[in-house]
N, C-alpha and C positions, 0 to 999 in steps of 0.2 A: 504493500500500500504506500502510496506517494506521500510525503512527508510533508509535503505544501500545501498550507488548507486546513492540515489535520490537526493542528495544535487549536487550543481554547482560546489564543488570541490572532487576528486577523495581523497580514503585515505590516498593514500602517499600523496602527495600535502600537504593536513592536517597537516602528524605526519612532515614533513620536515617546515611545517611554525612555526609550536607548538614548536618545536625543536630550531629552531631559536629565537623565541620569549624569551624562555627559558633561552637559552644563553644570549640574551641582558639582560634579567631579574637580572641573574647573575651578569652580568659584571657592571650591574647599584648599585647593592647594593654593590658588591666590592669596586666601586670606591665611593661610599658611607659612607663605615664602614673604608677605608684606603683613605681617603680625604686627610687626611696631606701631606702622601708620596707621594700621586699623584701630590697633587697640588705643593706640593716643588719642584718637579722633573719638572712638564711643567713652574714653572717659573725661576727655572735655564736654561732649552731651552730658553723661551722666551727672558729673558733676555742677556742672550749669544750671541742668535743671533742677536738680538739689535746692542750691542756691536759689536761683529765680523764684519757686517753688514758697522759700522762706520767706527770702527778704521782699520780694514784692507781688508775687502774682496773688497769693492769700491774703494779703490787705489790702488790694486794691479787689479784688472781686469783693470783699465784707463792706468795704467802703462805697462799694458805684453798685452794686447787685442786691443786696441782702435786704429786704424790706424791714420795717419796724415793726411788722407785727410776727417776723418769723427770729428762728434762733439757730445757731449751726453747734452741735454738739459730737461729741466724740463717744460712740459704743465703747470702744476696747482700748486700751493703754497704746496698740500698738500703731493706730488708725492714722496718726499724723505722719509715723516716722514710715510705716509703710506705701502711704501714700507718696508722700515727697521721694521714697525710691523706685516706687511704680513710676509714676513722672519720667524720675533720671533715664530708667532703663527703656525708656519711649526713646528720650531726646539722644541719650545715646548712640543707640540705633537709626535713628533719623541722621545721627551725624558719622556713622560709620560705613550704612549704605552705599553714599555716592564715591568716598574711598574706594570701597572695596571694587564697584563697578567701575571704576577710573583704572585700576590695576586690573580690572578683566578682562577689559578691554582685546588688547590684545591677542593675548591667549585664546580669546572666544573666537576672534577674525580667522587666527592661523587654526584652526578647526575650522573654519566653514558653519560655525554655527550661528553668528550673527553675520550680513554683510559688510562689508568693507566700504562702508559710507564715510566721504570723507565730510565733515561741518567745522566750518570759520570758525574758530572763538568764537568772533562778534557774533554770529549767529546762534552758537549757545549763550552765551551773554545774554543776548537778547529775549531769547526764550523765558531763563532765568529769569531776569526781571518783570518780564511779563507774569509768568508765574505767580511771582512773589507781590506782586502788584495787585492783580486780581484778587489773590487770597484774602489780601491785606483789605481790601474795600470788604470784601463777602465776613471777614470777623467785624470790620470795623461797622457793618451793619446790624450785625449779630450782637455787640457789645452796645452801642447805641441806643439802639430802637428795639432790635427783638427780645434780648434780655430784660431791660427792664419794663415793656408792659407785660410781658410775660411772665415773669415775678409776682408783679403786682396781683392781675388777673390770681395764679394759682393761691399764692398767700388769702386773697378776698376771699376764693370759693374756698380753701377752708377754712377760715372762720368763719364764716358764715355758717356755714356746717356742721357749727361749735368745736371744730378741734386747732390743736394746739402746732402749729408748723415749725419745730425741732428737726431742721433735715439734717442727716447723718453727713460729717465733712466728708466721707468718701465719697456717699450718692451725690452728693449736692456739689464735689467740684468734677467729679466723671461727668456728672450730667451737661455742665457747662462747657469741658473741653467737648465732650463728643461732639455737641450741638456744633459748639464754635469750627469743628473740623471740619461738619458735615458742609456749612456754612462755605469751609475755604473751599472745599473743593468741588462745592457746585459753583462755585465762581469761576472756575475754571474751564466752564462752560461756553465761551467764546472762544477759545486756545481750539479745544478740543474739535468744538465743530466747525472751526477752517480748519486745523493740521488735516482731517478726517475728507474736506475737499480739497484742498490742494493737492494731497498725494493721490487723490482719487477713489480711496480706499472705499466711501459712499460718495457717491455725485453730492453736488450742492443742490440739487434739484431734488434730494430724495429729503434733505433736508425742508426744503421748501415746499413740497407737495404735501408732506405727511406731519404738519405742523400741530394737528389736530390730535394723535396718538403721542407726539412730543407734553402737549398740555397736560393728557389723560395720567403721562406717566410720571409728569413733575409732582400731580399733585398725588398720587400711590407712594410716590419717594418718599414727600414729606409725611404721608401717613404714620412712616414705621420712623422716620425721624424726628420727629414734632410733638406735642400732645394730641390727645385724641379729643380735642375741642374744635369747633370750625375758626373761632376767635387764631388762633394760634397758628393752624395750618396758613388761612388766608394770607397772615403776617411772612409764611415760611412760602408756599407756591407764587405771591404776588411778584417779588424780586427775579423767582425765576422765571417766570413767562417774559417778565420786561428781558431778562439776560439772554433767552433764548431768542430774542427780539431783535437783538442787539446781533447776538452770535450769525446769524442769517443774513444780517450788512455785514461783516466780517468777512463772513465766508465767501459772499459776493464778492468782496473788492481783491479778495485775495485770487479770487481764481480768475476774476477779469483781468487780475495784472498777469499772470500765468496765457491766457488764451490769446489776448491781444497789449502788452504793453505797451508795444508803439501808441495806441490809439488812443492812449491818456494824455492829456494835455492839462494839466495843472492850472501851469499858468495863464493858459488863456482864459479858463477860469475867472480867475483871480484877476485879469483885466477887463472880463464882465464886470464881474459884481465886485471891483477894488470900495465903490461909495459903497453899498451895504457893508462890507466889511468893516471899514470906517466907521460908516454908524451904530452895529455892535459894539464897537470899542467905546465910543463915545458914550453909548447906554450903558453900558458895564459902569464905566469910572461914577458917571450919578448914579447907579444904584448903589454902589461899595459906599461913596459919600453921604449919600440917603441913610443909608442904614446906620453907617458910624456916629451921623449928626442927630438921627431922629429916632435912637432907641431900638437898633436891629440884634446888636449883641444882647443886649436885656431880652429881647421879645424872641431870641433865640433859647436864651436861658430860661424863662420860662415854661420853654414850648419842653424842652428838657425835664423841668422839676413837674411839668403835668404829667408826662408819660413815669415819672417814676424813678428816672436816673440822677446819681446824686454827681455827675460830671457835670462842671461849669465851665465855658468859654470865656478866656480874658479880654477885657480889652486889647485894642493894636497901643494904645498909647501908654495900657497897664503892664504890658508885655515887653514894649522894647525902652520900656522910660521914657517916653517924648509926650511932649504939649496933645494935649487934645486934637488940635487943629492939624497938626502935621499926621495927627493920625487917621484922621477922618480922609487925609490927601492920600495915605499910603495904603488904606481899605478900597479910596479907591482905584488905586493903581492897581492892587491886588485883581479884585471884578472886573478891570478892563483886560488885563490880560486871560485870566480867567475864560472872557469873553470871547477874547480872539482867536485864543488856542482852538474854543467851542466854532467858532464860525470857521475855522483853519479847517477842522477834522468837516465840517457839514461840506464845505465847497470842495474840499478836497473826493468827498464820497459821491456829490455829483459830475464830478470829471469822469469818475469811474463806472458812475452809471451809465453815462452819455457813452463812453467806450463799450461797456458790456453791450447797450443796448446795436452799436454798429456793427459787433462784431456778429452778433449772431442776425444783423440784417446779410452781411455781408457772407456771411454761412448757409443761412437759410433761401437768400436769395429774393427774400422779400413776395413770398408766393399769396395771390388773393384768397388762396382756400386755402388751409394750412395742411389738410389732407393731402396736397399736390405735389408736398415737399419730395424732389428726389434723394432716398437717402444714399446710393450710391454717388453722388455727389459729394456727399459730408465725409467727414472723418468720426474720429473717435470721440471729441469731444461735442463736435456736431449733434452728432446722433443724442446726446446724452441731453443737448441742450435743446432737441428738437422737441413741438408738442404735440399732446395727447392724442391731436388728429391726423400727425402723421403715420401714425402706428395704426388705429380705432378703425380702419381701413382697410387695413390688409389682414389675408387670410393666413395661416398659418405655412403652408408651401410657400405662400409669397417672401416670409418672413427666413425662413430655411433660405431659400434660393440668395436672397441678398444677405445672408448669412454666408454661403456659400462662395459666393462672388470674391465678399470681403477675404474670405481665407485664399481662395487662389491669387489675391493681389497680396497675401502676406502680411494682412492687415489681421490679427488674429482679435486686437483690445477691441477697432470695432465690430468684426462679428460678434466677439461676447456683448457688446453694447447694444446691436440689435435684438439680439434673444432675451436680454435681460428689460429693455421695453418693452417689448412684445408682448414679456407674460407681466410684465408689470401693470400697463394698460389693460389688457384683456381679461385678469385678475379684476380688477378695481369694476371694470364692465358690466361682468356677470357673477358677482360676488353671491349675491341674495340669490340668483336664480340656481348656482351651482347648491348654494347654504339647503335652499327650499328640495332641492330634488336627492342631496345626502341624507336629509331628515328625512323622506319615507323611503329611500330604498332603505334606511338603517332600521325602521320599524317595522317594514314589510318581514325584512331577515329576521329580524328577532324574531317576530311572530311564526314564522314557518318553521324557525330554528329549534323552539318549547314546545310548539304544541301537540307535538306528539308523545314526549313521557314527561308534561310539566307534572304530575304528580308522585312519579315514581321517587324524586328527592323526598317525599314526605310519609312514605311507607316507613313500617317497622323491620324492614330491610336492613342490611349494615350497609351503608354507604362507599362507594366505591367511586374511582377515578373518574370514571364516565357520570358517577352524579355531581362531581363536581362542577363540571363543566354546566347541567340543571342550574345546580343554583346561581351559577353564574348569571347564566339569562334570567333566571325567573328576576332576581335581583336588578338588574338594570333594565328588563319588561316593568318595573315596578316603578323605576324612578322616569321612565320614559312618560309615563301616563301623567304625571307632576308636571310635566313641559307645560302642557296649555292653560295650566291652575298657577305657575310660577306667579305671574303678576298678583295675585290675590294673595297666596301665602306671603311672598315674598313686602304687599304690602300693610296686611295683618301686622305681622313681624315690626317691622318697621313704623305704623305708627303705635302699637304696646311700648316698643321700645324708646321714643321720643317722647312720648307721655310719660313714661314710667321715669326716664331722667328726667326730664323737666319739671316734675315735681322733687323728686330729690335735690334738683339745685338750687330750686327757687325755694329752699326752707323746707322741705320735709325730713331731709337727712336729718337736720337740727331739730326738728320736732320729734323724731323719733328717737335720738339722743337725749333729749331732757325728758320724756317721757320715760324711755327706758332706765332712766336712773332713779328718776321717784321712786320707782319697785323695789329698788336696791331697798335690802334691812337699812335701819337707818346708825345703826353700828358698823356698816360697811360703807354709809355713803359718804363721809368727807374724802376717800379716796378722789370723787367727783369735783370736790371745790377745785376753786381758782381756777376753770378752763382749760388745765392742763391732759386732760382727759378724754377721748385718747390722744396720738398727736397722730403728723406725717414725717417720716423718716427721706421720703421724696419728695421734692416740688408737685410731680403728676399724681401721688399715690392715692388724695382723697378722688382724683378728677377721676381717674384710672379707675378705682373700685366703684363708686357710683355708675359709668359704664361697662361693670362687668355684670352687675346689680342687675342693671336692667338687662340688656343681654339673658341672663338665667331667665328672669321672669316674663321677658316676653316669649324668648323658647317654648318655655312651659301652657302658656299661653296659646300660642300657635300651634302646639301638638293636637288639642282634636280638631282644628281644621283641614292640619295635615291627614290625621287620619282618616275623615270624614271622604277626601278628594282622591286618596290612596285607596278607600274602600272596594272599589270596583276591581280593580287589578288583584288586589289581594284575593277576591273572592273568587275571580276565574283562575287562578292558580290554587283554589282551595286551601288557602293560608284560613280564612273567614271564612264564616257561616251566619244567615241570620237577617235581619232588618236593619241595613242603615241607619234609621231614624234612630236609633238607639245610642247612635253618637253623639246625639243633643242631649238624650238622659244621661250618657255617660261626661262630656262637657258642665253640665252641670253636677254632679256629682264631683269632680273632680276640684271643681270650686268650691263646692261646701267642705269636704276632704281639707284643700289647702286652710280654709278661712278657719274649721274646728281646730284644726292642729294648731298653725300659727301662732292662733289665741293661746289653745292650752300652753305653745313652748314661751311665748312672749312674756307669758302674764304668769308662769308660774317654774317652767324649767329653766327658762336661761336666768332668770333674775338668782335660783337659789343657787345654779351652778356656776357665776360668774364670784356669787360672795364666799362659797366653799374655798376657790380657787384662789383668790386674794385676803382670805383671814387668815391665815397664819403670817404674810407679808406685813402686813398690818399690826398685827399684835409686834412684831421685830420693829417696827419703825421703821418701813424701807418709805419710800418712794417710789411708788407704780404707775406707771410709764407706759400704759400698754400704748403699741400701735395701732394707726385703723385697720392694717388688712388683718392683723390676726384678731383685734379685739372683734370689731363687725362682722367679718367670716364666720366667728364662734358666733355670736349673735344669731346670725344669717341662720346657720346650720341650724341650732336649739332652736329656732322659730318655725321658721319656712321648712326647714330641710325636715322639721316634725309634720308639717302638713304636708309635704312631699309621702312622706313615710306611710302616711296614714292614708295617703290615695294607691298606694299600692294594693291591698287588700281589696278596697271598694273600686278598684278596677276591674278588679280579677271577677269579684262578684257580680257586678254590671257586664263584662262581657260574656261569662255562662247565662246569667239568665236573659241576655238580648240574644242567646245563641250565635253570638261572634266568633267567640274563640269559645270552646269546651273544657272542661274540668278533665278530662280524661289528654286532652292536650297538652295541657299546662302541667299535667302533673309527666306527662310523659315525655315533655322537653324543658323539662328544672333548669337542663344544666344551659340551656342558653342566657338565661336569665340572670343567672347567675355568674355566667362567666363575663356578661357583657355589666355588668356592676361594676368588676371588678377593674376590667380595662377600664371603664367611663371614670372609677378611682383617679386610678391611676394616671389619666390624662388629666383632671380637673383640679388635682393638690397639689400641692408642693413635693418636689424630690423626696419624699419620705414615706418609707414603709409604714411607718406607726401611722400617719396619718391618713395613707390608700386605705388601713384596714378599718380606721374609724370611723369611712363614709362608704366601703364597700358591705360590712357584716351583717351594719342595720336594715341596709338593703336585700339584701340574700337572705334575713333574718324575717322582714315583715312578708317577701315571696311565701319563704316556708308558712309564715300565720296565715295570707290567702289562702296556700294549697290546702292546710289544716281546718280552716270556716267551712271552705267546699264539700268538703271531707265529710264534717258533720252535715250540712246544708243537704246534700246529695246524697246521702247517705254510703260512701265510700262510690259513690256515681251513677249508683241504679236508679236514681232519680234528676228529675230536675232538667233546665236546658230546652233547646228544639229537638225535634226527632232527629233532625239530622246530627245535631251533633251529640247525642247520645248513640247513635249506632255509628258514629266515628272510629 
């Protein structure tokens, strides 16, 4: 048997790990043979950041960041000294990276593993700064503006909430560097997407076509980096729509000057519009004077102490020691140039437009139907820069053929440039029609694929490989049916869950906190004085917990009208048995369930279980500190998670006598139930086993009390139910 083929990994697979391995291989003897330099360079980071670390970045964030109603404290003796080496051991690494890739350089070339590009200085240089420039605006906006109403905002929501914002110095300076990173390096966002056209790597045009999926995804970024408020995201996504705005004139003038340079002319320009230009300047200098003379630096510092930041701007005459009047002349020299620099880059970028726009007249050939365009004519950038109706057009052999052409004339970039319009337009075309004809041949197949042993998975059979393949379909036959209800459930879900936050922020959290403490014995409750009770360890943690709040509750919520919608599918795969309409009994049942438990855990379990657990702390004299997530969680569970508990039984009983699901069923697939507790544990708690089994047991434990009611109810099952699912 031939040897090619036969192994578990495919060739390329192979030559891309060998490749890789290669390059580590490299970079280990690099930093091997050039040890010193390396390591000199990561202990001026490390130490640096030490430093930095002490003497100013921790008083200057407590000083410009920290709000007056929150406090920054230390969990563990080792919190600060650890921190400040976590730091180091970033900045050192940050500073021993570009070392080490300076020395690898080579070594990488004479392998053939990176190519042998040669770049000017000046043009790293230039990058660099660019870089650092960029960054520098995206923190300096982050520090400004998004930090401190973002502060603000979270500190309000909790107290409001009645808790106490003690954020832990670890969480509370990671949370500010992350942020501030995430910051620099979506600023980096103009770099990226011209390096991205100029090298061609994506046209500029793909940029510019698909500007709409660029929006969708800025604002998913800032999801997972942001808080989970719309206030906060808005502040995080607005900057970058403007930047990707921005990145799209970049990318144009960069690739204009690539396609056509000759055809920019600057200057001429600039001897159009020399008087406009002039007269920017001229408005610069009276606004800079305007503002120094008539109160701009105060109405700037204001506009500062309203959003929350405790940074002040000095004056120009506070700042360099001179007269008033010479300063109010040198604000406005400042704004004039300012100014001009601002009308330099605008006339400069219409030179570039006015070129772009000839080059592709001069390309295209300036055709009255854009359809007409010959693309054998064009080249590679041609084609890329051609539009949608020269492709919309042609038929697929047409597309092949001038594909074909291209390659016999050894133009290889633009045959891939035709093919790659081709299906780009012609994708975009028939998107919904292709979408609409995938959805029912995928239904059709399903359906033809189960219906012939959909019930053989649900015999008292031992289960075999080919049933697997059953459940598989029955299983997505099941979510398939959910497509045309999605908008309903989906927005069920969605207003539970806007209602149910919106009342917890506008004051219910806090209502249900000074309520919940009246119950406290009253030998337990000074733990509650002075506000300190519970606190936030994070900026986000009360925002964050209230929306995970709701989330559970509206889940729970939405579940019978999932199941009501799901009905039907279930019941021709003989999962159910029985009347529908009994999902309204059961929905309502499910509510009195929640609402008897609740009460009983509210009003009599958590209050006695929360003072058991803090009287012996008490009687010591400690000071108890709890946090929201773990104090409300406990809360949450002893409440809700009792009227949870307690609809488990009264489900079970509602679906045998709706003849839904059967008593002979349920007792005869325990262990699903059981084992899906366990996982649902274990995904919804913290890393901990103690904890899985403390919200798995009671689950698996009230099942067993349903199977046990039935038991009695049915008289071990000779009774009770529809006919059908008693001779189940």
């Amino acid at each position: 048997m031939s040897s090619s083929g036969s192994g578990p990994i495919d060739p390329s697979t192979a030559r891309t790990i060998e490749s890789g391995r290669q390059t580590l291989g490299v970079m280990l003897r690099t930093a091997q043979s050039k040890l010193q330099h390396v390591f000199i360079a990561f202990v001026v980071g490390l130490v640096g950041g030490i430093m930095a670390m002490r003497l100013y970045v921790w008083p200057k964030f407590e000083n410009d960041l920290l709000v007056d109603t929150a406090n920054v404290i230390a969990q563990t003796p080792f919190d600060v000294i650890l921190m400040q080496v976590k730091i180091g051991l970033f900045a050192g690494a940050a500073c021993a990276i570009p070392v080490l890739l300076y020395h690898a350089r080579d070594p990488l070339v004479e392998r053939e593993i990176i190519p042998d590009v040669s770049v000017s200085r000046v043009n790293v240089a230039a990058v660099v700064l660019i870089c650092i420039g960029l960054a520098s605006a995206g923190v300096a906006y982050a520090y400004f503006l998004f930090f401190p109403l973002m502060f603000d905002f979270l500190a309000g929501n909790a107290v409001g909430a009645g808790l106490a914002p003690k954020y832990s110095i670890v969480k509370w300076t990671e949370f500010i560097l992350f942020l501030a990173l995430s910051f620099a390096l979506a600023a980096q966002l103009p770099l990226a997407v011209s390096a991205f056209s100029y090298s061609g790597i994506i046209p500029y045009e793909t940029f510019r076509d698909k500007w709409k999926y660029a929006v969708v995804g800025i604002f998913a970024f800032g999801a997972f980096f942001s808080p989970p408020d719309p206030f906060t995201q808005i502040l995080w996504a607005s900057p970058l729509i403007m930047l990707y705005g921005l990145s799209l004139y970049c990318a144009k003038i960069v690739v204009t000057m690539k396609r056509g340079r000759e055809h920019v002319d600057v200057r001429g320009v600039f001897r159009e519009r020399w008087n406009r230009v002039l007269g920017v300047g001229v408005l610069g200098f009276a606004a800079g004077y305007a503002a120094g003379q008539y109160g701009g630096v105060a109405a700037f510092n204001g506009f500062l102490e309203f959003i929350g930041s405790q940074v002040r701007v000095p004056t120009v005459s506070d700042a360099l020691g001179v007269d008033p009047a010479t300063g109010y002349l040198l604000l406005g020299a400042a704004f004039a140039v300012l100014a001009l620099v601002a009308a330099g880059l605008y006339y400069t970028y219409v030179a570039i437009d006015r070129a772009a726009q000839q080059v592709a007249r001069s390309r295209l050939g300036q055709p009255e139907n854009p359809g007409d365009i010959d693309l054998d004519e064009l080249d590679a950038d041609g084609v890329l820069a051609a539009p949608p109706e020269a492709f919309a057009s042609l038929t697929e052999d047409e597309a092949l053929s001038t594909a074909d052409r291209a390659l016999e004339a050894g133009d290889d970039e633009k045959a891939q440039a035709v093919l790659d319009r081709f299906d780009e337009v012609h994708a975009d075309l028939d998107e919904e029609a292709v979408e609409e004809q995938a959805a029912e041949e995928e239904e059709s197949n399903t359906v033809q694929s189960t219906a012939a042993g959909m019930m053989d998975a649900f015999t008292e059979e031992e289960t075999t490989e080919d049933d697997i393949g059953g459940y598989y379909y029955d299983i997505r036959f099941v979510f398939d049916t959910l497509r045309s209800r999605a908008f309903r459930i989906v927005g069920t879900f969605m207003a539970l869950m806007v209602g149910i936050f919106g009342w917890l922020y506008y004051g219910g959290f806090r209502e249900l906190r000074d309520n919940f403490i009246a119950r406290i014995p009253a030998d337990v409750r000074p733990l509650a004085t002075g506000g300190e009770w519970p606190i936030t360890l994070h900026p986000v943690e009360a925002l964050v917990f209230q929306v995970k709040i709701s989330v559970v509750l509206a889940a729970i919520g939405t579940l019978p009208v999932i199941v009501y919608y799901v009905w039907p599918a279930l019941s021709d795969r003989g999962w159910v048995t029985g009347d529908r309409r009994v999902i309204a009994v059961w929905a309502g049942g499910i509510v009195g369930g929640l609402a008897v438990g609740s009460y009983l855990g509210y009003s009599f379990v958590a209050p006695e279980v929360i003072s058991f657990l803090v009287y012996d702390a008490l009687e010591a004299e400690m000071i108890i500190s709890f946090t929201v997530s773990t104090f409300a969680w406990m809360v949450f569970l002893l409440t809700v998670g009792i009227g949870i508990l307690v609809d488990i039984p009264v489900t079970m009983v509602l679906f045998h006598a709706g003849g839904i699901v059967s008593y002979e069923t349920m007792r005869r697939r325990w262990r699903v139930p059981v084992i899906s507790a366990f996982a649902f544990s274990a995904l919804v708690t913290p890393d901990s086993l103690y904890t899985m089994l403390l919200v798995a047991l009671p689950i698996a434990v009230m099942y067993l009390v349903g199977l046990a009611i039935l038991a009695v109810v049915t008289l071990g099952g000779r009774r009770g139910g529809s006919a059908s699912t008693r001779t189940a």
